[in-house]
N, C-alpha and C positions, 0 to 999 in steps of 0.2 A: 566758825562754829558757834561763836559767844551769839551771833545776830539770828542764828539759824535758832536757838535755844529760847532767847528770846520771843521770838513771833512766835514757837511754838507753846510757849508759856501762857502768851496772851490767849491764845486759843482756847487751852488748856484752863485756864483760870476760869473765864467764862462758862465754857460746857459744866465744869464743877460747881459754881457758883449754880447754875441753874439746875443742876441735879439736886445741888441741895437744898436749892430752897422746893425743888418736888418733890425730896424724900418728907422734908419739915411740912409739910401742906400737905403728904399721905399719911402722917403720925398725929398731926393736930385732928383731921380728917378721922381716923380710925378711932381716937377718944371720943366723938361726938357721934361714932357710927353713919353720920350723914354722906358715905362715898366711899365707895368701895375702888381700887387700882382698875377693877376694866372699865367700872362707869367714866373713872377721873378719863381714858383713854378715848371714850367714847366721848367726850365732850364737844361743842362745835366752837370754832375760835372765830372770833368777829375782829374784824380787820381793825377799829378803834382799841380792841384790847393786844392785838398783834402790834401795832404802833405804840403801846406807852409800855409794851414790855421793851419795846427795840431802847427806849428813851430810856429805860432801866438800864440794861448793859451799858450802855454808854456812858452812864453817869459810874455804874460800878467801874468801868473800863479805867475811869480819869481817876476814881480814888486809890486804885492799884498801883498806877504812875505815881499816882502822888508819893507814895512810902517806896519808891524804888527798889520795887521788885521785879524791877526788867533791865535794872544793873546789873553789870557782872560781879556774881557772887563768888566767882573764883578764888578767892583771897579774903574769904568773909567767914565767920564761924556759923555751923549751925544756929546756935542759939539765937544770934545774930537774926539771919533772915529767918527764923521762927518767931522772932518778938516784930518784924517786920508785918509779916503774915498776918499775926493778932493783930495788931493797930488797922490792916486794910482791911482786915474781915470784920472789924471792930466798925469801922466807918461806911463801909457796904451796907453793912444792918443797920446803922442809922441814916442810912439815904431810901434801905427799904420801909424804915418807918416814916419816914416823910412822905414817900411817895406814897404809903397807903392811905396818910390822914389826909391829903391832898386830894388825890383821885377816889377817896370815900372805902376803900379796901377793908373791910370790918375784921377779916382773919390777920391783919397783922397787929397780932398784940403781943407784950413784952414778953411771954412767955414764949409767945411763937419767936421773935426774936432772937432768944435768946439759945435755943435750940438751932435757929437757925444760923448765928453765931458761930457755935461749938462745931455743927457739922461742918458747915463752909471750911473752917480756921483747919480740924483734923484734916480732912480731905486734901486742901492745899498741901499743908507740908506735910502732909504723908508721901506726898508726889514730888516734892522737893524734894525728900529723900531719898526715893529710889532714885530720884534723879543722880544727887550728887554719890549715891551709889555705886550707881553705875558707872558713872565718869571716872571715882575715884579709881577703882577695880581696875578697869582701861589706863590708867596712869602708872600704876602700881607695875604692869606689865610692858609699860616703855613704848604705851601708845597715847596721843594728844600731847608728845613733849615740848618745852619750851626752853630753849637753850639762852643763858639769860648770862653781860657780863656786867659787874658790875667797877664803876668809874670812884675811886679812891677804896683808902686804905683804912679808915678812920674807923673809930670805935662801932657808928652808925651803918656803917656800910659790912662789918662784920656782922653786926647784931641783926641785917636786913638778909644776909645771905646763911644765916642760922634759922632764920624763921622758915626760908624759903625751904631748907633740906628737913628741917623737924618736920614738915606736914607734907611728903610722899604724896599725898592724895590732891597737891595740885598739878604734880605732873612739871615741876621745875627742876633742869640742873644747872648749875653754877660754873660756866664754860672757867669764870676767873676772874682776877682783878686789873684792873691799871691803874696806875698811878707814877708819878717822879717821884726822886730822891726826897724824904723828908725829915725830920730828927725822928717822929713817932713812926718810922718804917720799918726799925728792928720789933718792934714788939708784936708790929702785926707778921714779921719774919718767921714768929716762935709759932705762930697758930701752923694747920695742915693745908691751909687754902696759898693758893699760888698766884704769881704774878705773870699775868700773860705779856704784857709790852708798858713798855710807859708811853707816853701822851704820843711823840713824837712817832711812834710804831702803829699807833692805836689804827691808821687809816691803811697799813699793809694787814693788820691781825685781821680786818674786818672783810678787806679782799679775801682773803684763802681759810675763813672758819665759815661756819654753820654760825650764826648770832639772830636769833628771832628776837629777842629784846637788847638794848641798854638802860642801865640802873644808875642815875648822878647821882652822887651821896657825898657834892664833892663841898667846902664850905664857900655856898654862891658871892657870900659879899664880897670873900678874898678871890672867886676864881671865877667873877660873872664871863668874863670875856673867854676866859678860855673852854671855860661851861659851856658857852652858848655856840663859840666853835664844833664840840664834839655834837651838840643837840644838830647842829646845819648838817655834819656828815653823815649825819645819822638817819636825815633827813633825804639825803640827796642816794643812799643806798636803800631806801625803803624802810628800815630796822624801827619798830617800835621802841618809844622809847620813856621809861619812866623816871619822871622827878616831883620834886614839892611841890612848885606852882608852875603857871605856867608863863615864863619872864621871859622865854627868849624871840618871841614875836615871830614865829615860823609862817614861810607862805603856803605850804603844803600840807603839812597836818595837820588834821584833826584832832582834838584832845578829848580823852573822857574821863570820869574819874572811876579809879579801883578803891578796894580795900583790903587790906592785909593784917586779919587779928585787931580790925575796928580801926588802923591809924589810914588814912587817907592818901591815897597817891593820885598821878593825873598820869597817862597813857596817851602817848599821839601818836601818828601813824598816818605816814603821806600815802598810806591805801588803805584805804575804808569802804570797805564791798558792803552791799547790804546780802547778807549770810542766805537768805531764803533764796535770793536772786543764782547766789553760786551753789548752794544745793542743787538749783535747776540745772545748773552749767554742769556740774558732776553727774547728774541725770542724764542728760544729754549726752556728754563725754561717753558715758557708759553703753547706753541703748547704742547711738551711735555705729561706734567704733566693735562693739560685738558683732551690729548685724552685718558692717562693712566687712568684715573678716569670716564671716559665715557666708555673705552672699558673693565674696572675692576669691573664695579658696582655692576655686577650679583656675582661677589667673595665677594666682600665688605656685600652684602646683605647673604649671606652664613657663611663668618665667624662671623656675627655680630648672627645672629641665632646660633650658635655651641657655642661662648662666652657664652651666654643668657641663653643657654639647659645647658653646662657642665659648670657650676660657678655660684655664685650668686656676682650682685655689676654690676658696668656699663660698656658700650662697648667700649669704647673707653679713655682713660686716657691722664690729658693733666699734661703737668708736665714745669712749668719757666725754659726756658734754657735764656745762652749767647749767643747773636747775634753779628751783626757788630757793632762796635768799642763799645760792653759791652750793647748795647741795648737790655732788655728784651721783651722774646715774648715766651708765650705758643706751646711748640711742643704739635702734636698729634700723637698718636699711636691708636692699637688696645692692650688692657686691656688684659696683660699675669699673672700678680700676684692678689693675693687675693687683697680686698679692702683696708686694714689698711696695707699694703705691706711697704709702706715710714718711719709709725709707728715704724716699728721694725726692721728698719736698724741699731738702736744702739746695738741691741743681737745680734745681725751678724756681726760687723762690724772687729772680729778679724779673717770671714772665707775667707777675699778680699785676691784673688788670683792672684791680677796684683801689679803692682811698680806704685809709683807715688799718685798721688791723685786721682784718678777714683777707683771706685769700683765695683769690677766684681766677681764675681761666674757661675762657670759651671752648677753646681746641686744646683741654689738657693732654699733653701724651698718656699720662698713666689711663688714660680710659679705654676699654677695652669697643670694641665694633659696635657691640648689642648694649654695651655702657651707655655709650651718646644715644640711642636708642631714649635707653629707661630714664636718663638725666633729659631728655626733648619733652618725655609726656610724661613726666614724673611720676611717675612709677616706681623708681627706686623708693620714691616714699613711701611706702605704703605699710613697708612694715610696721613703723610708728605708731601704728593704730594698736600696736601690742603696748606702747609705753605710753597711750592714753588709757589704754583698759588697764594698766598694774598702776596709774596716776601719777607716774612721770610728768607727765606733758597733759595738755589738752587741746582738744578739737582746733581750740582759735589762741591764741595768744603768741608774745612774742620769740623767735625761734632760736632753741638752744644754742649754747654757743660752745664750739671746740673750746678747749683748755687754752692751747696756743694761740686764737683769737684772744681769749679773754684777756691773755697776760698783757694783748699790746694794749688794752684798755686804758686811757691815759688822763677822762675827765669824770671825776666820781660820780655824774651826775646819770653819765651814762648806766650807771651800775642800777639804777631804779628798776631798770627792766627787769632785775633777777628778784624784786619784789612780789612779783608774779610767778603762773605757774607758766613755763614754755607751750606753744602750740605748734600742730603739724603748721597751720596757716595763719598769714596775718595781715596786716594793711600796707607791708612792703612785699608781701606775695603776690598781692595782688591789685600792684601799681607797679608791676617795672621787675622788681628782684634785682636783679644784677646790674640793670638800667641806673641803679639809684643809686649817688655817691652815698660813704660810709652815712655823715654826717644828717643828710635826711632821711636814711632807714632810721637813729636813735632817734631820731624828732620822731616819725611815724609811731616807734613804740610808747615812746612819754603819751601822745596823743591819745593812742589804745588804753594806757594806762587810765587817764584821767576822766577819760567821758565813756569807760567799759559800762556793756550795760549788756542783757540775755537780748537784744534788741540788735545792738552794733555786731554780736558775734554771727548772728542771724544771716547778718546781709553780710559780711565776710566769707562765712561760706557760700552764698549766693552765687557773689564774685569770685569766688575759687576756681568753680566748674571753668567758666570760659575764659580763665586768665590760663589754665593748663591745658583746654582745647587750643587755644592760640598756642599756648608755648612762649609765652611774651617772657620774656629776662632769664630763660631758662638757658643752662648751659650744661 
């Protein structure tokens, strides 16, 4: 959301910047009576003066960058990016006066200027505000949350998770603390904040919570090694992750810096989507998966009757998978196995024909006649299309995972996947499925992870169509 907020800012900035300086050039305009609003509309634009405007924004563009205004303000006080706002609109107006005494522009004078200053400056953070407005509002009611834990006990780590709960309007809760046994551990005992695990747990807490950030507050000189420990797992689970600097030399994250009440942090994050890109992907997700369900439903209503006729027990089965980063949610399917099917997965469990922790059978008995049916042309998937429209899952990405699979999960690294959000399809779908030892489906997902783009999901689905015409790895 912070990359989607951003490019829309840029946008945004610009359009205003250029209204303003139309409003300041119909106000200059109307003192001298020389141009009336339909004349100014009527004017014809020569291609020489269409080019040193484009050469304008661009130049405004880089001084807006300059004062980091397309950082995340998340953590920043109004007053903050408002005094940020005056310096770029302060420096726009002095690139518009160069450019006028440059290219000979006789109406940009200080006066004009300085109006044009004022309007720019208001107009910006008037729009910052309803911005952060609006966010706040949304936060306030327990949407854009960020479940955040933080790594020691010390004075600094109290005083960072007081800041985080006094300002509601960033949308932070404080999952807990970790930390080992220390002298100063009674004292932080007497506050109301709790201790989730110590160090030694901290890699099972992070398996079975909800954690979209970690917070090191731990002292680096005394604890660089074991710091730099939690930053790799943290790494290898996808978990954002916030500290002072950035010392621990990661091969996967990206680092940016935040701010919080003016003091400085760095943020990294072994996935770093560009926002606008996955706006499209939610775009897509959505048009998608409606009209599939709209232009499916006469199927939908067909095989939910053939389920109903050849079976007894209900149409549809939902079963707890892993979502992003360990978030539970009910998948759907269309109902292939008898009813007590889950029951008697422990009499079966020595006939799993795949590596790894997932459990697969070709010729499961639990599957009912018209099951092997909807498991050959996959079909039973298709309900899923309802847990990409509620954003469960989506269109492409990698595929949820039972609870009981997860548990055998044995190398953290595999856990990167759940960085993401799940898809009906993905690059072990449509190479093999069931053809594929464990071990190269998790490569295939790291893969998706790393070089995702609105491009790679494209030809994904491409390949979807005729990997489920074949029926290749399908069982």
């Amino acid at each position: 959301m912070r990359r989607l907020l951003r490019d829309a800012m840029k946008l945004c900035d610009l359009v205003f910047l250029i209204a303003s300086l139309g409003l300041t050039t119909m106000i200059a305009d109307s003192y001298r009576g020389t141009l009336s609003f339909s004349q100014f509309l009527e004017l014809r634009i020569k291609v020489s003066n269409f080019v040193l405007f484009a050469f304008l924004l661009l130049i405004w563009h880089c001084s807006l960058l300059l004062f980091g205004l397309y950082e995340s303000k998340r953590l920043s006080t109004k007053r903050a990016e408002a005094i940020d706002v005056v310096k770029a609109t302060g420096l726009a107006s002095l690139c518009l006066l160069c450019f006028g005494e440059i290219f000979g522009k006789h109406i940009v004078t200080f006066k004009f200027l300085a109006q044009f200053w004022l309007v720019s400056s208001v107009s910006i953070i008037s729009l910052r505000l309803i911005i952060r407005t609006c966010l706040s509002m949304a936060r306030r009611r327990g949407k854009n949350v960020r479940y955040i834990l933080v790594l020691g006990t010390n004075p600094r780590a109290v005083q960072f998770a007081q800041r985080l709960e006094a300002r509601s309007d960033l949308g932070y809760r404080v999952v807990g603390f970790v930390d080992d046994d220390w002298p100063g551990k009674e004292q932080f005992l007497a506050s109301r904040y709790k201790i989730c695990c110590d160090f030694s747990g901290l890699s099972e807490f992070l398996r079975r919570n909800v954690v979209d950030e970690v917070a090191t507050y731990l002292p680096l000189r005394s604890f660089y090694e074991h710091a730099s420990q939690v930053a790799s797992l943290c790494e290898l689970h996808g978990i954002l992750m916030r500290f002072d600097s950035d010392i621990f030399n990661l091969k996967l994250s990206r680092a940016r810096t935040e701010e919080l009440d003016g003091r400085p942090h760095i943020a990294a994050s072994s996935v770093d989507r560009d926002q606008v890109s996955m706006i499209f992907k939610r775009i897509l997700d959505i048009a998608v998966s409606f009209v599939l369900l709209v232009l499916l439903s006469p199927l939908f209503v067909i095989v939910a009757l053939l389920i109903k006729l050849t079976s007894y027990g209900p149409v549809f089965f939902a079963q707890e998978r892993i979502g992003l980063n360990k978030r539970r949610f009910l998948t759907y399917k269309f109902r292939t196995m008898i009813p007590n099917a889950e029951r008697m997965m422990a009499e079966i469990e020595h006939l799993n024909e795949v590596s790894g922790p997932v459990f697969k059978i070709k010729n499961d008995p639990r599957l009912t006649r018209f099951g092997k049916f909807l498991r050959r042309a996959s079909l039973d998937e298709l309900p899923q299309l309802f847990n990409v429209l509620k954003g469960d899952m989506s269109l492409v990405g990698p595929r949820p995972m039972a609870v009981r699979d997860y548990e055998g999960f044995n190398e953290d690294w595999q856990r990167r996947r759940f960085s993401v959000r799940p898809g009906i399809t993905c690059l072990w779908q449509v190479n093999g499925r069931n053809e594929i030892p464990f071990h190269r489906w998790m490569e295939m997902d790291m893969q998706y992870i790393e070089k995702w783009s609105l491009w790679l999901d494209l030809v994904i689905l491409a390949r979807t169509i005729p990997a489920v015409l074949r029926g290749s790895g399908a069982s």
